[in-house]
ChimeraX commands (.cxc) that place a marker at each C-alpha (Angstrom):
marker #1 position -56.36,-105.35,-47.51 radius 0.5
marker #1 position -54.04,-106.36,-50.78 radius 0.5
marker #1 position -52.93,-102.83,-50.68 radius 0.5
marker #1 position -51.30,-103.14,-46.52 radius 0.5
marker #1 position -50.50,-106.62,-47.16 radius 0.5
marker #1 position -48.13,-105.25,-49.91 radius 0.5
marker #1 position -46.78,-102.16,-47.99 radius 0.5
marker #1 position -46.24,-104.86,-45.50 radius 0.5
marker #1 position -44.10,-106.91,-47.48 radius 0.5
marker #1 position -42.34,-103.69,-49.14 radius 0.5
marker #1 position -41.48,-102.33,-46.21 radius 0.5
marker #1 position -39.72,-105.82,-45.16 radius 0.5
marker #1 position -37.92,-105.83,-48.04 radius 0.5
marker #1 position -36.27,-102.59,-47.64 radius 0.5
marker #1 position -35.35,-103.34,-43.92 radius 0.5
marker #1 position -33.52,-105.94,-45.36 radius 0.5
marker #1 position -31.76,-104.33,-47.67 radius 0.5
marker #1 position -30.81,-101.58,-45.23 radius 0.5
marker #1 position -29.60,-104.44,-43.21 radius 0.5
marker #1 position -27.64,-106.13,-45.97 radius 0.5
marker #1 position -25.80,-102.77,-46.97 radius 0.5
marker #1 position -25.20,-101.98,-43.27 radius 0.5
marker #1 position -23.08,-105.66,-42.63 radius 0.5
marker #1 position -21.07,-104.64,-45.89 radius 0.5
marker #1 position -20.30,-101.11,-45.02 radius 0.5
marker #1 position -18.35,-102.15,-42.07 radius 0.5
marker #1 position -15.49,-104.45,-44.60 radius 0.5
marker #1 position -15.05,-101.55,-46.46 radius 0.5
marker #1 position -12.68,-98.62,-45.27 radius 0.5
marker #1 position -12.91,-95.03,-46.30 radius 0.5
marker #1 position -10.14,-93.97,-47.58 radius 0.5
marker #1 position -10.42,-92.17,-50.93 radius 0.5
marker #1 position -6.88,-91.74,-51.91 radius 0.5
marker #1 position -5.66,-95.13,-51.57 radius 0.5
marker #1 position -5.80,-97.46,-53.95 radius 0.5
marker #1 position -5.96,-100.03,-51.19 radius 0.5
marker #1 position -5.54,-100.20,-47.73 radius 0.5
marker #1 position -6.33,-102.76,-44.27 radius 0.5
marker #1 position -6.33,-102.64,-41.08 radius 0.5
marker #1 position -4.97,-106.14,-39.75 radius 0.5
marker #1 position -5.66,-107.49,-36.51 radius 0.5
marker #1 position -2.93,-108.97,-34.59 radius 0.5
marker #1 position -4.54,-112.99,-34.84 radius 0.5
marker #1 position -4.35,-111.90,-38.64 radius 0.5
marker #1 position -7.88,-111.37,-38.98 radius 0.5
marker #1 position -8.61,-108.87,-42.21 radius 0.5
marker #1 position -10.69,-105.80,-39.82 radius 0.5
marker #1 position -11.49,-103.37,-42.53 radius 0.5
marker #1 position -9.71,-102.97,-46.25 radius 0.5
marker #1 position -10.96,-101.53,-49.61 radius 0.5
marker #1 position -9.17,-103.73,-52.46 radius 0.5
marker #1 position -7.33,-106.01,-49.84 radius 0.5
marker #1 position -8.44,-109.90,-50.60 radius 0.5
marker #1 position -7.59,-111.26,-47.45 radius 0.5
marker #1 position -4.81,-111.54,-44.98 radius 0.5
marker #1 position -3.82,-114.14,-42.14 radius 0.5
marker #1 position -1.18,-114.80,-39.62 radius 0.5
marker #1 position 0.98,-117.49,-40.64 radius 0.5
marker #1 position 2.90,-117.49,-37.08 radius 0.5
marker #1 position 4.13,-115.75,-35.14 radius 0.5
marker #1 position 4.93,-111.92,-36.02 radius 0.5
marker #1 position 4.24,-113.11,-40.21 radius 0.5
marker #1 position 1.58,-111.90,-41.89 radius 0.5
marker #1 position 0.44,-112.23,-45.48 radius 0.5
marker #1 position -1.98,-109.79,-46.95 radius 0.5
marker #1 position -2.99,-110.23,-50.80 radius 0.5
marker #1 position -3.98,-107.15,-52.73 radius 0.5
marker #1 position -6.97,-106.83,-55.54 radius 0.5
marker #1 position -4.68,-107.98,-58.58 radius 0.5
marker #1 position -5.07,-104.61,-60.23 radius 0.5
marker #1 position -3.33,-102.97,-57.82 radius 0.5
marker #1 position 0.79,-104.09,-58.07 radius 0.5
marker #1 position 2.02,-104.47,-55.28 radius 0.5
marker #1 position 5.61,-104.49,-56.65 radius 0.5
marker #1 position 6.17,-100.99,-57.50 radius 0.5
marker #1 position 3.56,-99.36,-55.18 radius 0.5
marker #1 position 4.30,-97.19,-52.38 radius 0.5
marker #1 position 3.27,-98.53,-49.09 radius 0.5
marker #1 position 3.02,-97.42,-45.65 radius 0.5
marker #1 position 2.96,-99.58,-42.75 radius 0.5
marker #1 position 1.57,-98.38,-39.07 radius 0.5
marker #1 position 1.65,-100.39,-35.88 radius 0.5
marker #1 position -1.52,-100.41,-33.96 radius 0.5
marker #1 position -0.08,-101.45,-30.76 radius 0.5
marker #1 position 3.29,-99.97,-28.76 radius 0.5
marker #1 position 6.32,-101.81,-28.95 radius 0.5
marker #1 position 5.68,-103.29,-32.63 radius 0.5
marker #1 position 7.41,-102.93,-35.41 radius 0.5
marker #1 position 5.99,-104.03,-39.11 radius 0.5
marker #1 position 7.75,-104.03,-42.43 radius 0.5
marker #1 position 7.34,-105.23,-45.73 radius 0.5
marker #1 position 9.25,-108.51,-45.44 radius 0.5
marker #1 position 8.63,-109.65,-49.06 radius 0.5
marker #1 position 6.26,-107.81,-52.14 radius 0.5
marker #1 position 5.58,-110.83,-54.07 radius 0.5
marker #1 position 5.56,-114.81,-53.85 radius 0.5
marker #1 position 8.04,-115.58,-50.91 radius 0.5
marker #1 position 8.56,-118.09,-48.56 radius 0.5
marker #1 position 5.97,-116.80,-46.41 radius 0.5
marker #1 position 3.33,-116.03,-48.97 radius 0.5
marker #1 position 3.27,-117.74,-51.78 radius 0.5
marker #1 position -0.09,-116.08,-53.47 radius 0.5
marker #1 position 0.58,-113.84,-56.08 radius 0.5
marker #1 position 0.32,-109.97,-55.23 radius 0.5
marker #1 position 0.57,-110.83,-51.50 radius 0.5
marker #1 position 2.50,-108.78,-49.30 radius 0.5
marker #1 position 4.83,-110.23,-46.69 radius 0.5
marker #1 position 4.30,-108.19,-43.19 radius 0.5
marker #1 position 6.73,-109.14,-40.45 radius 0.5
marker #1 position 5.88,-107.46,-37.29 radius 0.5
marker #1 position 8.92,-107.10,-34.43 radius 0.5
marker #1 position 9.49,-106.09,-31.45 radius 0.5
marker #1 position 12.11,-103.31,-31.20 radius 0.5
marker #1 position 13.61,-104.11,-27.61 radius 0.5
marker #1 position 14.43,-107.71,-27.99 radius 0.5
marker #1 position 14.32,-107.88,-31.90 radius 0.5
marker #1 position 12.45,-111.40,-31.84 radius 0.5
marker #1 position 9.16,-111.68,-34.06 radius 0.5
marker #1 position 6.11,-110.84,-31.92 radius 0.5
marker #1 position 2.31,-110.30,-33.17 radius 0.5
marker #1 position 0.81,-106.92,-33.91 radius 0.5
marker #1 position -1.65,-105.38,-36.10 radius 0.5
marker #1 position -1.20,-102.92,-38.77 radius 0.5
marker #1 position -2.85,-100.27,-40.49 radius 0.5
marker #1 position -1.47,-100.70,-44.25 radius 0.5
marker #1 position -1.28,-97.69,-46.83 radius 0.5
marker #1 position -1.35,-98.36,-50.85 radius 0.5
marker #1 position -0.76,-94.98,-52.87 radius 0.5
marker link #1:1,2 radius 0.2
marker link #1:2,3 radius 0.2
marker link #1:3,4 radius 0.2
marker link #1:4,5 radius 0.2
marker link #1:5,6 radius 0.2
marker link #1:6,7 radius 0.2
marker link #1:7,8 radius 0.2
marker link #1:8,9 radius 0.2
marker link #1:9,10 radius 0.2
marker link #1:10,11 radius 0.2
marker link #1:11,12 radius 0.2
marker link #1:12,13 radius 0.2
marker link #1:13,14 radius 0.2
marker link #1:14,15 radius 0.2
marker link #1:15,16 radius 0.2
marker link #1:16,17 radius 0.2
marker link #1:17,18 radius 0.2
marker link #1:18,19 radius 0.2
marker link #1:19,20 radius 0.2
marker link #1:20,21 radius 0.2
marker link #1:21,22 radius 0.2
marker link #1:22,23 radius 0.2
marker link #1:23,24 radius 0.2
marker link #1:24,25 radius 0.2
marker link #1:25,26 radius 0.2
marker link #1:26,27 radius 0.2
marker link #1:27,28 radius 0.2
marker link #1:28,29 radius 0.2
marker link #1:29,30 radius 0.2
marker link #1:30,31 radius 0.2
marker link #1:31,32 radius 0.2
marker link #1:32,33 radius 0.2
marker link #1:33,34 radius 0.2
marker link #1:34,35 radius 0.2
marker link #1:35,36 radius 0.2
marker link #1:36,37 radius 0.2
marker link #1:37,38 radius 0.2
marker link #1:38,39 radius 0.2
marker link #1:39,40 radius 0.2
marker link #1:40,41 radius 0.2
marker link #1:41,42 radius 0.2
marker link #1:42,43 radius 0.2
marker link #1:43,44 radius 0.2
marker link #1:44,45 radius 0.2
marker link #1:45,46 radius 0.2
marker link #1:46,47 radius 0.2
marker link #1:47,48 radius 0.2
marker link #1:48,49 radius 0.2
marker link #1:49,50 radius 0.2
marker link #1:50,51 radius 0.2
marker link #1:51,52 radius 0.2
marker link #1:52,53 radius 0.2
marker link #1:53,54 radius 0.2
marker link #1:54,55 radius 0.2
marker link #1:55,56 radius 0.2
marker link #1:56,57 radius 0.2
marker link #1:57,58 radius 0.2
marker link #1:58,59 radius 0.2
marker link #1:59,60 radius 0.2
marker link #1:60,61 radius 0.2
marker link #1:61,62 radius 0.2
marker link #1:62,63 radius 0.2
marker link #1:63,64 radius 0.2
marker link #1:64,65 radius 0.2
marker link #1:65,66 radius 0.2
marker link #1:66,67 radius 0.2
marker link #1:67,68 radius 0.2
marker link #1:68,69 radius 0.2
marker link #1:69,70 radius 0.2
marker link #1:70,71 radius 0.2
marker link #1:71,72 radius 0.2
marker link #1:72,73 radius 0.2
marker link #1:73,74 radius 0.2
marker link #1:74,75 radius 0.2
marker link #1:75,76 radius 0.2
marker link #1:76,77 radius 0.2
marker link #1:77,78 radius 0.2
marker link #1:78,79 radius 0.2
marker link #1:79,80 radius 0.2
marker link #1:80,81 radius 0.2
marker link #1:81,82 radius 0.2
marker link #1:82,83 radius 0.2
marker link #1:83,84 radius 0.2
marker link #1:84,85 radius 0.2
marker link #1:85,86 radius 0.2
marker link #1:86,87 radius 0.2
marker link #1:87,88 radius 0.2
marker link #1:88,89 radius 0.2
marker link #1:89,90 radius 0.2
marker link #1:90,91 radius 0.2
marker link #1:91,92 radius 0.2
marker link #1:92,93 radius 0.2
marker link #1:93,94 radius 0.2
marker link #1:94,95 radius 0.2
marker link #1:95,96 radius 0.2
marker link #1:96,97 radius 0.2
marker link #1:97,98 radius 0.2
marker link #1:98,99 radius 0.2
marker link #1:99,100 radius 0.2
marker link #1:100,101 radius 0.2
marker link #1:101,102 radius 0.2
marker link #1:102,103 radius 0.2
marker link #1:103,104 radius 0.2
marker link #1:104,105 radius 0.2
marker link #1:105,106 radius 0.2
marker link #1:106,107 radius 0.2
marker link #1:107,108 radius 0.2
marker link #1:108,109 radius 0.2
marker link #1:109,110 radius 0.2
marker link #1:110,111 radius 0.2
marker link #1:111,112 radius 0.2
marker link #1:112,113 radius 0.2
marker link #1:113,114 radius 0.2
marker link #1:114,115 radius 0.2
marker link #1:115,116 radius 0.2
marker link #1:116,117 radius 0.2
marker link #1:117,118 radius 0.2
marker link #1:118,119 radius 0.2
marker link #1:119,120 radius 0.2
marker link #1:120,121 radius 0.2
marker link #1:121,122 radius 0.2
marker link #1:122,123 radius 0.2
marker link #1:123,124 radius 0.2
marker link #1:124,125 radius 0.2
marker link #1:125,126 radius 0.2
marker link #1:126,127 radius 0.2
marker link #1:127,128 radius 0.2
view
């Protein structure tokens, strides 16, 4: 009786931790060639990222997304993809700016092309 109480409990415990590592694989994004990367939703929201902190949506079409501090932002090479049509993102700023003030952050603006105003989008971003 111990002995299926105990498988019992073992097999529990490695549900969980199937469970655990399952919620934790969906943050991180493959990308083996990057030394960081994101893919930023257009309310801000961090989706997926491997050595991105955390991002947000400051207003409208400004975005801030900080990068693992051993990864400098400031002579990187960076690549910037809109996820929706009709949006535009660049690097606004690499470092503390008035938009992000965090060190290592990246200022994202995001445009639209036809009227050239600000508008929200999300972004896939690219660190080589």
């Amino acid at each position: 009786m111990l002995r299926h109480i105990l498988a019992g409990a073992l097999v529990l415990a490695a549900a969980g931790g199937v469970m655990a590592a399952g919620s934790t694989a969906h943050a991180e994004i493959y990308a083996p060639y990057a030394r960081a990367g994101a893919i930023v939703d257009s309310d801000g929201r961090l989706n997926l990222f491997k050595n991105v902190i955390s991002s947000r949506r400051v207003s409208t079409g400004r975005y801030c997304v900080r990068v693992a501090d051993f990864v400098d932002v400031s002579k990187a090479l960076i690549q910037i993809t809109p996820r929706r049509e009709l949006r535009l993102p660049y690097i606004a700023f690499r470092n503390p700016s008035s938009t992000c003030h965090e060190r290592n952050t990246l200022a994202v603006h995001v445009t639209n092309p036809h009227t050239g105003e600000l508008a929200d989008g999300g972004f896939d971003l690219t660190i080589a």
